[in-house]
N, C-alpha and C positions, 0 to 999 in steps of 0.2 A: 529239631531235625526235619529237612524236607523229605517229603516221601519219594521223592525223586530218588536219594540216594540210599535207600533203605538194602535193595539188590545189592548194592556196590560194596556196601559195610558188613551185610551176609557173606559175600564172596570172599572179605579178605580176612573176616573172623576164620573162616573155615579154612583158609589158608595161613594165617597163625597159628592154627592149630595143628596143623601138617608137621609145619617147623617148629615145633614145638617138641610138639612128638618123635621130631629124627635129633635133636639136639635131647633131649630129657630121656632117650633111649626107652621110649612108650611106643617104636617100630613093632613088637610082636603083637599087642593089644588091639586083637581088632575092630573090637567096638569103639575105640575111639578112633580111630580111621575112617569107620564107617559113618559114626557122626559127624565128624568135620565132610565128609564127603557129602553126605544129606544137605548137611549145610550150606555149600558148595552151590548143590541142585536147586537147593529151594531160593537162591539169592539171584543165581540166573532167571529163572523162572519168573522169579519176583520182577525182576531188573525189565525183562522186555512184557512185562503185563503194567505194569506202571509205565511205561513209553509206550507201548500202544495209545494207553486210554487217556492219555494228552498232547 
């Protein structure tokens, strides 16, 4: 795995997870929102700190 895409694969975990959650009707459960959410943040995060520093 390059670390280039390390962000990108964060991003679209936590966005599987979204759709996951509105199709498996896990909408009211907010800790798992809020973790896909996190997830979300920290892959952005990740994404332009590993493009920065190359």
């Amino acid at each position: 795995m390059n670390k280039k895409n390390l962000g990108i694969i964060l991003i679209v975990l936590g966005a599987l997870m979204l759709i996951i959650s509105y199709f498996a009707d896990f909408v009211d459960y907010n800790f798992y929102n809020i973790g896909a959410l996190i997830i979300i943040i920290a892959g952005i995060v990740t994404h332009i700190y590993v493009t920065k520093r190359s």
